[in-house]
C-alpha positions as CSV (number, residue, x, y, z in Angstrom):
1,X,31.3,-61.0,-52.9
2,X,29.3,-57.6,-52.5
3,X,25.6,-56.8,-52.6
4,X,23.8,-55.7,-56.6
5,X,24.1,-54.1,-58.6
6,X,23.0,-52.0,-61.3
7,X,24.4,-52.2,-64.9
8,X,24.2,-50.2,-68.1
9,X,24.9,-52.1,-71.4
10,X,28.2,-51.3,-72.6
11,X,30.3,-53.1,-69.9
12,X,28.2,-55.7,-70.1
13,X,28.6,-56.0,-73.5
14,X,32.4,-55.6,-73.2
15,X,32.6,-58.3,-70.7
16,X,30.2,-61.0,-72.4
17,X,32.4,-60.3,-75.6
18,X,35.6,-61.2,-73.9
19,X,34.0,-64.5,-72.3
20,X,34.4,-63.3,-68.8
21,X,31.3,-62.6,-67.2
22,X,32.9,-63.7,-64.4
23,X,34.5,-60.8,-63.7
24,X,31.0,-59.1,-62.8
25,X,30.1,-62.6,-60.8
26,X,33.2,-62.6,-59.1
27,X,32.1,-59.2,-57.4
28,X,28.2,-59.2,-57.1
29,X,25.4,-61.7,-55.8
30,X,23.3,-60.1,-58.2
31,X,23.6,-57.8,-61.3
32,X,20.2,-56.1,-62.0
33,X,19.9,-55.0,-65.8
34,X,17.2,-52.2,-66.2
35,X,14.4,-54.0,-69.1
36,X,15.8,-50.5,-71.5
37,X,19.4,-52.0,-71.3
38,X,17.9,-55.8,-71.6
39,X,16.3,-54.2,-75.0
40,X,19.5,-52.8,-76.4
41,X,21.3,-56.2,-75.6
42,X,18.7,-58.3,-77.3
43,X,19.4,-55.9,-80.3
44,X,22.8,-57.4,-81.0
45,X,23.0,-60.0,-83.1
46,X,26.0,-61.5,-80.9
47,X,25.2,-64.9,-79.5
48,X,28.2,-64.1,-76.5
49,X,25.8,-61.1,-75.4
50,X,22.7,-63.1,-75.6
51,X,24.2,-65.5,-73.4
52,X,24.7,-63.1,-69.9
53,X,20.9,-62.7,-70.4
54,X,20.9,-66.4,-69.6
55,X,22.9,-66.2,-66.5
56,X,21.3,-67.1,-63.6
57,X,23.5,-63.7,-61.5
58,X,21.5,-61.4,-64.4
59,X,18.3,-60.5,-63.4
60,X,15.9,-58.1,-65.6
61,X,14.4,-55.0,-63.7
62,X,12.0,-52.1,-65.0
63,X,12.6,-48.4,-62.6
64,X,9.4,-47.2,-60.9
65,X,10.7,-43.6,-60.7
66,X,9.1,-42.9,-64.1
67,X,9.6,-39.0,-63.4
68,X,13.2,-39.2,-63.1
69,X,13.3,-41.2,-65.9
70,X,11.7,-39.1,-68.0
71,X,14.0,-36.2,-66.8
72,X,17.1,-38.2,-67.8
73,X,15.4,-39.4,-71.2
74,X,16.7,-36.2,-72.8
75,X,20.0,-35.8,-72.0
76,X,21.2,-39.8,-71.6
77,X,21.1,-42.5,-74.1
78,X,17.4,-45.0,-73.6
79,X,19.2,-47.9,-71.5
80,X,21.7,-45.3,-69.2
81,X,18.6,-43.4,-68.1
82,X,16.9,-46.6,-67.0
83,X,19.9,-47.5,-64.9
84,X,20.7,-44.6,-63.8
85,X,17.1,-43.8,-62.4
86,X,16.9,-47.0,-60.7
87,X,20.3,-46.9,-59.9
88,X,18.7,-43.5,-57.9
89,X,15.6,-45.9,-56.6
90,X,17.7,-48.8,-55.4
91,X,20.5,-47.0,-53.9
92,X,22.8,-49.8,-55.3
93,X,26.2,-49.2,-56.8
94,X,25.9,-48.7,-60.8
95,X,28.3,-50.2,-63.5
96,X,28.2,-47.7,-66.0
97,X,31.2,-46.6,-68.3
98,X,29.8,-43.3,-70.6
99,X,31.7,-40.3,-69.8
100,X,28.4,-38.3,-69.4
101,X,26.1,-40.8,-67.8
102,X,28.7,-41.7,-65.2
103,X,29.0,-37.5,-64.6
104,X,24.7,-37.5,-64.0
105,X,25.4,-40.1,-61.3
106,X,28.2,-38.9,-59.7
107,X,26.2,-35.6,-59.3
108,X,22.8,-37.3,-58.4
109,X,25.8,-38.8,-55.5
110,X,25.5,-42.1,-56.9
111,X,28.2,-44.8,-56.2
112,X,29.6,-45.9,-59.5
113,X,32.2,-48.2,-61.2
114,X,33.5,-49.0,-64.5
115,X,34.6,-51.7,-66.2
116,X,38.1,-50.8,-65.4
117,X,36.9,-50.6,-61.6
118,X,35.5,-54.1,-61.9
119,X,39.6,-55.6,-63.4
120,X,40.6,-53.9,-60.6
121,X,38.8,-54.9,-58.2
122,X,39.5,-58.8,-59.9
123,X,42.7,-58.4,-59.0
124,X,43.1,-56.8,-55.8
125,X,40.3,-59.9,-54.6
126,X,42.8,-62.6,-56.4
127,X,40.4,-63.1,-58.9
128,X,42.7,-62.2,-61.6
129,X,46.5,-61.9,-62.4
130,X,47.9,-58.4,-62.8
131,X,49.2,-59.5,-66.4
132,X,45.7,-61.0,-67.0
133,X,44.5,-57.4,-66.0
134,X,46.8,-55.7,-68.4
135,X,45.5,-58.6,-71.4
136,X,42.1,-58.0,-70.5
137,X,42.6,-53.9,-71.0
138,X,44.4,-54.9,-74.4
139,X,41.7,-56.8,-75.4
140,X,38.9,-54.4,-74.9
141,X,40.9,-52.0,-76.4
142,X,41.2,-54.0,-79.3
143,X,37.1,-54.3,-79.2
144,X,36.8,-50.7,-79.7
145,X,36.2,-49.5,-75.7
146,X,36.9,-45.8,-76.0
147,X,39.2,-44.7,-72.7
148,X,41.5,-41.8,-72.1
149,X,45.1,-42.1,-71.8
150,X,44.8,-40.8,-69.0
151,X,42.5,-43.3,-67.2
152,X,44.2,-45.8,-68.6
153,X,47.3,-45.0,-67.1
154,X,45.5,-44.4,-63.8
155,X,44.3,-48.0,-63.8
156,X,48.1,-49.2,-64.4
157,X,49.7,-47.4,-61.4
158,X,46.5,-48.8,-59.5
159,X,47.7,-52.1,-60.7
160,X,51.2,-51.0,-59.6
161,X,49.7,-50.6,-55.9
C-alpha cells in the first residue's frame, strides 16, 4: 500500500458506481478529497457515491494555497482546482482523469494517475485479474467515462506486459 492521496471527483465517482472502492483502498492508506470535490459528490443523488464519503480511507480536506486556487479557478472546473492546488501544497500523488486538469498538473510537475492507472496498478499488485481489468474498462465505458482509443489501447498492451 502507498502513501495519500489526492482525488478529484470523477474517478471517484466512476469507482463508487462500479462498487469497487477498493480499487482506490487497495493502493492508498489514505485518499484525501479536497471539501470542493466532497460538494460536487454530495450533489449526486446516487446513494453508491454517498457511500465513499462514508469510508473510513476518505478523508475531507480544504487547500490553504488560496492564491493558487484562485489562479486555477478560471481555467479548471470548482472541484479539479481544489485538488489540484492542494495536490501542489501536499506534494502527494493526484487521481485526476480530465484531459486538461491532468495537463495543469503535469506542467505544475505534479505526479498523477488515472483511473486506468489505478486497474493497472490492481493488477500488476494481484489485486485484480487481467480479465477483471478488461470488465472493469467495459463497464466504465458503459457508464459513460470518455477515453481515447488511443489510451485505451495503451492500457491493454500494459495489461499485455
Amino acid at each position: 500500500m502507498s502513501q495519500a492521496i489526492i482525488s478529484d471527483s470523477s474517478s471517484l465517482i466512476m469507482a463508487a458506481r462500479l462498487g469497487r472502492l477498493d480499487l482506490l483502498s487497495n493502493l492508498f492508506q489514505q485518499i484525501h478529497v479536497p471539501q470542493r470535490v466532497r460538494q460536487e459528490i454530495m450533489a449526486k443523488e446516487d446513494a453508491a457515491i454517498h457511500l465513499l464519503l462514508e469510508n473510513p480511507t476518505f478523508t475531507v480536506v480544504a487547500t490553504t494555497n488560496h492564491s493558487l486556487l484562485a489562479l486555477l479557478d478560471g481555467t479548471l472546473d470548482y472541484g479539479e482546482a481544489e485538488a489540484v492546488a492542494l495536490a501542489q501544497e501536499k506534494q502527494w500523488l493526484l487521481l485526476i482523469d480530465e484531459k486538461k486538469g491532468r495537463k495543469i498538473a503535469k506542467n505544475m510537475g505534479l505526479k498523477i494517475i488515472g483511473l486506468l492507472g489505478v486497474l493497472l496498478l490492481n493488477y500488476r499488485r494481484g489485486h485484480i485479474l487481467k480479465t477483471e481489468a478488461i470488465d472493469l474498462l467495459a463497464q466504465l465505458k458503459q457508464m459513460g467515462f470518455r477515453l481515447s482509443i488511443t489510451l485505451e489501447n495503451d492500457f491493454l498492451l500494459q495489461l499485455q506486459r
